[in-house]
N, CA, C and O of each residue as an XYZ file, in Angstrom:
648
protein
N     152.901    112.955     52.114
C     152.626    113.737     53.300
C     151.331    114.538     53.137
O     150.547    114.492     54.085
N     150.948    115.383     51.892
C     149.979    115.551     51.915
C     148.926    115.161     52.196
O     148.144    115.763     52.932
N     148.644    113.683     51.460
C     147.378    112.684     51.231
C     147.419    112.614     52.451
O     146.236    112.721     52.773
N     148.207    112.467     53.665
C     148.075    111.606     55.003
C     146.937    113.024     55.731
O     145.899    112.809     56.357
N     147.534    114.445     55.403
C     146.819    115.513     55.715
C     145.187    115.173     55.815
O     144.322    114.874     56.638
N     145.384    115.436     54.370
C     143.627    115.574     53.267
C     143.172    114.217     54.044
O     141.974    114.493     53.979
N     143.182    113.199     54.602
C     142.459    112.347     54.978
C     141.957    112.202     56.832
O     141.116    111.547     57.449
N     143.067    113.262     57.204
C     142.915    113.343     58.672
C     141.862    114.368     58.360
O     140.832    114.363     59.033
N     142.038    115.304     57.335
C     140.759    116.436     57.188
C     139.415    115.906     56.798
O     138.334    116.427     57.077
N     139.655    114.593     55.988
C     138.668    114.494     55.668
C     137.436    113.613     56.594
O     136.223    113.461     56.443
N     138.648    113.037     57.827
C     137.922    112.041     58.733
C     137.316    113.033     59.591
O     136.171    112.745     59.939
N     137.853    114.297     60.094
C     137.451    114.868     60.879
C     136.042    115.711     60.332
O     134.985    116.007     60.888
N     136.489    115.892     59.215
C     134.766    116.541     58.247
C     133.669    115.695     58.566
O     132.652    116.175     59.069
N     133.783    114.417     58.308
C     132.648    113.407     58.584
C     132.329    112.873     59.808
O     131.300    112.216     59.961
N     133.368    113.161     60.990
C     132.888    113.467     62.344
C     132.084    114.310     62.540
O     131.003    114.020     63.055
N     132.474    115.885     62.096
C     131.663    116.811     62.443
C     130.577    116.879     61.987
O     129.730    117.470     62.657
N     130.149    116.228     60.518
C     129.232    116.074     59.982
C     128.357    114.910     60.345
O     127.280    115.354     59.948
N     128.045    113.526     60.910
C     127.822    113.151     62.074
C     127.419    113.632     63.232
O     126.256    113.696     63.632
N     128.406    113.980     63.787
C     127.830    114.615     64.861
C     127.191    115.819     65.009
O     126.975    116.414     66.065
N     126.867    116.183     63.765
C     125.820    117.561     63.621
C     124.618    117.315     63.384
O     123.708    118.141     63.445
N     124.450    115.393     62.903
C     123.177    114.580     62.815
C     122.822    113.929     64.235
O     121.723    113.890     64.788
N     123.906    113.490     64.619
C     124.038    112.953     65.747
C     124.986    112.981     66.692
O     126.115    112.561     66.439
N     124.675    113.449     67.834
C     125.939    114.138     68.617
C     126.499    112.913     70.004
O     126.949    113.163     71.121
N     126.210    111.512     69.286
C     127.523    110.564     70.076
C     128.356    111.528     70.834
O     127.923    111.996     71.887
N     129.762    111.926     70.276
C     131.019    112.301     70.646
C     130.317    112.980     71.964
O     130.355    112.471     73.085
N     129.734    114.093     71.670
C     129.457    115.001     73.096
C     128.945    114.390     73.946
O     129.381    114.446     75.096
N     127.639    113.471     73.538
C     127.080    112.782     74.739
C     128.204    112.278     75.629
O     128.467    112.725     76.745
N     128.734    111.452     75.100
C     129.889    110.423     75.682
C     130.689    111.537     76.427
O     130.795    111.434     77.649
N     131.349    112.757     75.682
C     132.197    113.691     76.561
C     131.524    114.326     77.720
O     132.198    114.483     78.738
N     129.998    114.801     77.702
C     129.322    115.268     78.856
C     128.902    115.085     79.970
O     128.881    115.735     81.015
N     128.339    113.487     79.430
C     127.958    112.474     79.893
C     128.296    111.563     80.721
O     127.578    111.020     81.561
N     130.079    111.269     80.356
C     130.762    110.136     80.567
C     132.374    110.513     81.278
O     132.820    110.353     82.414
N     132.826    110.946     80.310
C     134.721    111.342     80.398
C     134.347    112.427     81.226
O     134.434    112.108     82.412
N     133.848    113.938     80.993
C     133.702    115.387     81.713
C     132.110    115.335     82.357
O     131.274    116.215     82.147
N     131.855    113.974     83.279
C     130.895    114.708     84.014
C     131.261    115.315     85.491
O     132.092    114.823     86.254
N     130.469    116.489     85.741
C     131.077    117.030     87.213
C     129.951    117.011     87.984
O     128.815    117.380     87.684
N     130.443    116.457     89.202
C     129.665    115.873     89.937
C     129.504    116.581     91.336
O     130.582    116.583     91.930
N     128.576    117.130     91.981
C     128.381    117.345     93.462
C     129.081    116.897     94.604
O     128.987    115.786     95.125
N     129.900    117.991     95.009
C     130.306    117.034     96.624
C     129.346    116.379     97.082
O     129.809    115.371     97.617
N     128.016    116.417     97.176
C     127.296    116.394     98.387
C     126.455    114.434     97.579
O     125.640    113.672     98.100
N     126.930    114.376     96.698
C     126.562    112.708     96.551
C     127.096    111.841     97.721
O     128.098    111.902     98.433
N     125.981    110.972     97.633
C     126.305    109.564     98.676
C     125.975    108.358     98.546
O     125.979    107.904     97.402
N     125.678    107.678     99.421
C     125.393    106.592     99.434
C     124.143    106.116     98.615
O     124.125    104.999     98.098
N     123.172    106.936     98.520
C     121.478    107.308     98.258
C     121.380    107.097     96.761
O     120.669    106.410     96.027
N     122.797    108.324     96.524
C     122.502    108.429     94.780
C     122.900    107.253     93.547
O     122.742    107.158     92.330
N     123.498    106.451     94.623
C     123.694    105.144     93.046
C     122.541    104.109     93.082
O     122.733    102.970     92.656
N     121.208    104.539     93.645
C     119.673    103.223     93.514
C     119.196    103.539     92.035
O     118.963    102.479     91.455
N     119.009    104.471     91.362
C     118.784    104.899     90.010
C     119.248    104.099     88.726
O     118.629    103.619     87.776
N     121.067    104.168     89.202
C     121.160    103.685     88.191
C     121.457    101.836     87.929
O     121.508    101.062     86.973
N     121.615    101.770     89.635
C     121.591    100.320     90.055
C     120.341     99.552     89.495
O     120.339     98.470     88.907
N     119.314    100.333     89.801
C     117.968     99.634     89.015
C     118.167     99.670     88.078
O     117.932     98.608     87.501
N     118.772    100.917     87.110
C     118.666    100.231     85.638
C     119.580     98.891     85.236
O     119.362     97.846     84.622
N     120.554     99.406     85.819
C     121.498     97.919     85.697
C     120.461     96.693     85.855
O     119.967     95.919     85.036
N     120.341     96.838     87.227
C     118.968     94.961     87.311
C     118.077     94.940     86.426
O     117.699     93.817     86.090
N     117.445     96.129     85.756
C     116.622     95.964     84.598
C     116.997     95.572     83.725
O     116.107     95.100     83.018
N     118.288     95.474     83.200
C     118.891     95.227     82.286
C     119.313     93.832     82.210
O     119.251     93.163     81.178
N     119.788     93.372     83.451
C     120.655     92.332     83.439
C     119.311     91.013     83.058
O     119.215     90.249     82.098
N     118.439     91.199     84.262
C     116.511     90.625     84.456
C     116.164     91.167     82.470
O     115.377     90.274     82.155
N     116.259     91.646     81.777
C     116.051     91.277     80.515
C     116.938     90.756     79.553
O     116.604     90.270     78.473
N     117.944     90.863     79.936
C     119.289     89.722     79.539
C     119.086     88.701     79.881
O     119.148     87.966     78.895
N     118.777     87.953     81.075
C     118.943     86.965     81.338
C     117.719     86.272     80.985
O     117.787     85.142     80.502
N     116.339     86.984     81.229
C     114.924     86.522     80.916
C     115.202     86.078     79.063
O     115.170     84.896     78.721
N     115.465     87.234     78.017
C     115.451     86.358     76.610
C     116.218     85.294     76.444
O     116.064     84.637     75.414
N     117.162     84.913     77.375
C     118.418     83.827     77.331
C     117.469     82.821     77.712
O     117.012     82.047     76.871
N     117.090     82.774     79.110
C     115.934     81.874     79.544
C     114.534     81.751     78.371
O     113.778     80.818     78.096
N     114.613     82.796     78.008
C     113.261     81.970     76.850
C     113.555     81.540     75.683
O     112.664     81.457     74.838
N     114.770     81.204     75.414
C     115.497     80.603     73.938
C     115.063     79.005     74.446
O     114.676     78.128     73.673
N     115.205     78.869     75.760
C     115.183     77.232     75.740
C     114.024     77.061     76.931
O     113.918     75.906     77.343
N     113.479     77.671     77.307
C     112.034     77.585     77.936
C     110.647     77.224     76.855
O     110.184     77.951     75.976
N     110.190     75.816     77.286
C     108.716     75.268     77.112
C     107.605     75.828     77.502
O     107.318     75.041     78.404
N     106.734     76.626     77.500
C     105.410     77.213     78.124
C     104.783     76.058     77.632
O     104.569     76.207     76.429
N     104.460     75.149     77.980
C     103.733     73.979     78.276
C     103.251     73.444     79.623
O     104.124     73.202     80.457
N     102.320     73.287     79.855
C     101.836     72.755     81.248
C     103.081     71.152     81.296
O     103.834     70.927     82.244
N     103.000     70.491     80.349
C     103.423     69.187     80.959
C     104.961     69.304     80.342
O     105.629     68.277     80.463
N     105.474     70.208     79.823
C     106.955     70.316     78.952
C     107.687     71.499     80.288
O     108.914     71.554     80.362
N     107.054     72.136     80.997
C     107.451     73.056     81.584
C     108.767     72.401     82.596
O     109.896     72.356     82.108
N     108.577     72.017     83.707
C     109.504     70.977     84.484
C     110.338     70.493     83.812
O     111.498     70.310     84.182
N     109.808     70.161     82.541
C     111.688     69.295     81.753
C     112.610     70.528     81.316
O     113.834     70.626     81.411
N     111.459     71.660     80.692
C     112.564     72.556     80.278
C     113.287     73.445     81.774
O     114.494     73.683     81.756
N     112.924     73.628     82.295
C     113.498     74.100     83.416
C     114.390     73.298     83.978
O     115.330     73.986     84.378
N     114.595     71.826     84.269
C     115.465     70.830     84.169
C     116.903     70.903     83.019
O     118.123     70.883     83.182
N     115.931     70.999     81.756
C     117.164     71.552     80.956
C     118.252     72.419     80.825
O     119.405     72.271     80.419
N     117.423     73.631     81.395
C     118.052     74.696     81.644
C     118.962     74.412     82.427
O     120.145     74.672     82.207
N     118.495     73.798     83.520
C     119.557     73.584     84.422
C     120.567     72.740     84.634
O     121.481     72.956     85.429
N     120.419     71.503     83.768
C     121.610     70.885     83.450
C     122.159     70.580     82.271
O     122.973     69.659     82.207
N     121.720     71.466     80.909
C     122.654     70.972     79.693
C     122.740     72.503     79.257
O     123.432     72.685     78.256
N     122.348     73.275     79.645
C     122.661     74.725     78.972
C     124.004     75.212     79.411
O     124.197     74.722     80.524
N     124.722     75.733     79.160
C     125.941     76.249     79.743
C     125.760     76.746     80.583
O     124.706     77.366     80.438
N     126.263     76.933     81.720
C     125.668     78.174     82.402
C     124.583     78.164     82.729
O     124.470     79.080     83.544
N     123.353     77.513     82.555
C     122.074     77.625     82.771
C     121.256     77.796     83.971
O     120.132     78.227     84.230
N     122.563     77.135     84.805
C     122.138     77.647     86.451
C     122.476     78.657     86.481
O     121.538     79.372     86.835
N     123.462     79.277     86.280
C     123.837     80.620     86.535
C     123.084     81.458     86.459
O     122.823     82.171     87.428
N     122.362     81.650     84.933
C     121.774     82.508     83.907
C     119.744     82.480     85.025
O     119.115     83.459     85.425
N     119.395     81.069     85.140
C     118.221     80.953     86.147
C     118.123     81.724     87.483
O     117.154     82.320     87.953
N     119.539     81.540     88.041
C     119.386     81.936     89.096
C     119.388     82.961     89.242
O     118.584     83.447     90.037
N     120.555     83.998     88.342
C     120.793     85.374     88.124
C     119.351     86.008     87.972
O     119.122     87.144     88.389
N     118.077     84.979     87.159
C     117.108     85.834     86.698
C     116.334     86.136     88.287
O     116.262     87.082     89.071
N     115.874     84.857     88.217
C     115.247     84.332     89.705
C     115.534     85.650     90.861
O     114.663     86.385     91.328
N     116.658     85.683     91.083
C     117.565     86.824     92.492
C     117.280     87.775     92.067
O     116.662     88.421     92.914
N     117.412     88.459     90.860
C     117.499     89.822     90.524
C     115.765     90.267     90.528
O     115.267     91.300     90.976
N     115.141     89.202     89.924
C     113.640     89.978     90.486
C     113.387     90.649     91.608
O     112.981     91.810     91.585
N     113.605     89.976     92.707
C     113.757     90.326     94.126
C     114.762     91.627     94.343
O     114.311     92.663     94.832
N     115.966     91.525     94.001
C     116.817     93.082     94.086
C     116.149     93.929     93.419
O     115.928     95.035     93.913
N     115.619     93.551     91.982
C     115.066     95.112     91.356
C     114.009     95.645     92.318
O     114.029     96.870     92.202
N     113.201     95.319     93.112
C     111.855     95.685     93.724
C     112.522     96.002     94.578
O     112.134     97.085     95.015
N     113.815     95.431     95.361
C     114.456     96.003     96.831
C     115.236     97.040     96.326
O     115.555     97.780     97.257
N     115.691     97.424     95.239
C     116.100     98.245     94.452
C     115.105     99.417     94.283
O     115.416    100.443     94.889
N     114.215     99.435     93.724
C     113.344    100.406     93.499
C     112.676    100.992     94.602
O     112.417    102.196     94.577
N     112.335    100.204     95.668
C     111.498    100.619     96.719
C     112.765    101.782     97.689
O     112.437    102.826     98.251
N     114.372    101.123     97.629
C     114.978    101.923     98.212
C     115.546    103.218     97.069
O     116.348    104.004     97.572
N     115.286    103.383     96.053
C     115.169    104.660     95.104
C     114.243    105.469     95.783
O     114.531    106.502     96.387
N     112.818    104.841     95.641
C     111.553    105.557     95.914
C     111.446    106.089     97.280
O     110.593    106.965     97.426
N     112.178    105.720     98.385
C     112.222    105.898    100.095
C     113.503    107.183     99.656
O     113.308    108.214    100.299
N     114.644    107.258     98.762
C     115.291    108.406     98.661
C     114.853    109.720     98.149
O     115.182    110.824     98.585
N     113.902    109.393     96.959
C     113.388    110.534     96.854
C     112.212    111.533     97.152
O     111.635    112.510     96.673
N     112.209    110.711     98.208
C     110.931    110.786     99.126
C     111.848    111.863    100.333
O     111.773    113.088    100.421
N     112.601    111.013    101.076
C     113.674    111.495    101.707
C     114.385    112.794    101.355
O     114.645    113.655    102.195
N     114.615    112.863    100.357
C     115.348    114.339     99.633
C     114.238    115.500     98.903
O     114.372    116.677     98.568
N     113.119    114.547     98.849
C     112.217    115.516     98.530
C     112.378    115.686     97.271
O     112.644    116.752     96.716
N     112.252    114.844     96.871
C     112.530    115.010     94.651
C     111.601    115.238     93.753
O     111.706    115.581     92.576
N     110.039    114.868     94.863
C     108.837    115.013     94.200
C     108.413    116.666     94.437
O     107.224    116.982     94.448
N     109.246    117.449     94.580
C     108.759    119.021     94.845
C     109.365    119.403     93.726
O     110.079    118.734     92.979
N     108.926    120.916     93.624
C     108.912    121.968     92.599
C     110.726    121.853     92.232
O     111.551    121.751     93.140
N     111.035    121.886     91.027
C     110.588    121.683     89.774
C     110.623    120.448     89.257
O     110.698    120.324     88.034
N     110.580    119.481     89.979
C     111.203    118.046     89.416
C     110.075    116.921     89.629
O     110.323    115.715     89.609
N     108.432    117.640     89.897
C     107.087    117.100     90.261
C     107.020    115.978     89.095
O     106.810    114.778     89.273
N     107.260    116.681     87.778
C     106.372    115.969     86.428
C     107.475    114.589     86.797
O     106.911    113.498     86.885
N     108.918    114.615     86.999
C     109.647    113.492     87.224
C     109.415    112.177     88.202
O     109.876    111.036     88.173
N     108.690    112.711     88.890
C     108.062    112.078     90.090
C     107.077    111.620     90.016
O     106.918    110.821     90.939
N     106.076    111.699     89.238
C     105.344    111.606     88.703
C     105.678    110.394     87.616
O     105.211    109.256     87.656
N     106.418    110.820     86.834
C     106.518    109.990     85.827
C     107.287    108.621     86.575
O     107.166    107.497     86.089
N     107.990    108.855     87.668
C     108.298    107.651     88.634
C     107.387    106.624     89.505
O     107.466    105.463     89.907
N     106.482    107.706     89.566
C     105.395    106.848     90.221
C     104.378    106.185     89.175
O     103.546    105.357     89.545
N     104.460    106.467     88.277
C     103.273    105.788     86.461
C     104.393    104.680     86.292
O     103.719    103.675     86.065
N     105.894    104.248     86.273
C     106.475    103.725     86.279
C     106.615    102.266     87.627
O     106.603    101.065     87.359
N     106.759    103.004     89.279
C     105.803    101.958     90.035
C     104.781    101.586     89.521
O     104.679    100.359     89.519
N     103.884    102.171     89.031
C     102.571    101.434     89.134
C     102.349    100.538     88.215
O     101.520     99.650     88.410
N     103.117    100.637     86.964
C     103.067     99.721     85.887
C     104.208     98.463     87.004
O     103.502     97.670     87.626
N     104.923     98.379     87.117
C     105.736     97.351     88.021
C     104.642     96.717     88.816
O     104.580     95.492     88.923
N     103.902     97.403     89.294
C     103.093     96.267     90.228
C     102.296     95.832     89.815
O     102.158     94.656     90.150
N     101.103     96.470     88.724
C     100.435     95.514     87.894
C     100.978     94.373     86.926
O     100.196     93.687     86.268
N     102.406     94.199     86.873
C     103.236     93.376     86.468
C     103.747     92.499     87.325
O     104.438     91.614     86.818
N     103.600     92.489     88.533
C     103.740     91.774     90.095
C     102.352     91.132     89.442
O     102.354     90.079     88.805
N     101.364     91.802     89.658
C     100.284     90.836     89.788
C      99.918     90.416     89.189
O      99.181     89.589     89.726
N      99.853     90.331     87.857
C      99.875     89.754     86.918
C     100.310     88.340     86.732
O      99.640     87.332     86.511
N     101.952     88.557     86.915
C     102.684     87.217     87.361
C     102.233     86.726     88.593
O     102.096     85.505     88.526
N     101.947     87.184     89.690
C     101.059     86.123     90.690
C     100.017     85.619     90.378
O      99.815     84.439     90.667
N      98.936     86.479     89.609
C      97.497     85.856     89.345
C      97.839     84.728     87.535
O      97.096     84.039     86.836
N      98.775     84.966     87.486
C      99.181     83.737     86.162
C      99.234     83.070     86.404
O      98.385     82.262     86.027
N     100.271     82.650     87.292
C     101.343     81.367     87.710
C     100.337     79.920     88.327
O      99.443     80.005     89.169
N     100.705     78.915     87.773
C     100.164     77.583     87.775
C     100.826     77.361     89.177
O     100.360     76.341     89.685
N     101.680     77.922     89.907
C     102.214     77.296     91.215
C     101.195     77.318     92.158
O     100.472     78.261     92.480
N     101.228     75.695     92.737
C     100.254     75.670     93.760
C     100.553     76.385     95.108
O      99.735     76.270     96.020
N     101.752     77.161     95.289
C     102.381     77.634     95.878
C     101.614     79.227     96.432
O     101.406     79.524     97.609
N     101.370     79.880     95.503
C     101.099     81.125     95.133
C      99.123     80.725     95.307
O      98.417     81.638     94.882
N      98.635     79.928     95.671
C      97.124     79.577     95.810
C      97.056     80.978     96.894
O      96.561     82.028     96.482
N      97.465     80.890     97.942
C      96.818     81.688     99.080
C      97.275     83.044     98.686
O      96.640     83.961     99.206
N      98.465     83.448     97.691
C      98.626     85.412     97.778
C      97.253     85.283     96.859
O      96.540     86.258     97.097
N      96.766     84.560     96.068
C      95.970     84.659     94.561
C      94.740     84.946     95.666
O      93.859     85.591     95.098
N      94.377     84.646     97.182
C      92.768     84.450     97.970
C      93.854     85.941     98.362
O      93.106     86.797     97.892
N      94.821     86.575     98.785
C      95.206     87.780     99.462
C      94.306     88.493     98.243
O      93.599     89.346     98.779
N      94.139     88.466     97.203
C      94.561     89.354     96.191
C      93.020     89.640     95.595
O      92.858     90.403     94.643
């Protein structure tokens, strides 16, 4: 009965000691289990973290897609073929990438129209807004980028927009 003591003491020592390096437990309790939240949330406030989700999922699915993606001019078409019919899932995983490009930007643009709307870029929360908008702007030089790359003869006339 003792020993069972001394070891619950001793697990809980090296929690606290842990979490005095690193405070996991609280994050998770503050963060997660005890967060308190505003009546006045709505519809508006879940684009934040919805984008991170599509960011997430669009880099999940993009390194999956480049395990078996060719960057080859003349290998390109087969591997994309591949993908799509011997990978598991490979349509899934393409298409998921493919769609979600499009939601993250319809995603972000309706973040950016909320805090515009609520006024998020005013005193005290400017530098945040800020740091949201250095964040657009890297996104779109990453738009164009991928338009002014792309071998699709498709994309000829945004490349004369541009």
């Amino acid at each position: 009965m003792k020993k069972e003591i001394k070891t619950k003491k001793s697990a809980a020592g090296l929690m606290a000691w842990v979490d005095e390096r690193f405070p996991l437990s609280s994050l998770i309790t503050n963060h997660l289990t005890e967060y308190y939240a505003p009546k006045n949330f709505n519809f508006w406030y879940f684009f934040g973290a919805l984008a991170l989700l599509t960011l997430v999922l669009q880099l999940i699915t993009g390194l999956l897609l480049t395990m078996h993606y060719k960057p080859d001019a003349e290998l390109a078409f087969a591997s994309v073929e591949y993908i799509m019919r011997d990978v598991s899932f490979g349509w899934l995983i393409r298409y998921m990438h493919s769609t979600g490009a499009s939601l993250f930007f319809v995603v972000i643009y309706l973040h950016m129209f909320k805090a515009i709307i609520y006024g998020s870029y005013k005193n005290p929360r400017e530098l945040l807004w800020l740091f949201g908008v250095a964040i657009f702007l890297c996104l779109m030089g990453k738009l164009f980028l991928d338009i002014f790359y792309l071998g699709d003869k498709c994309l000829i006339g945004a490349r004369k927009l541009l």
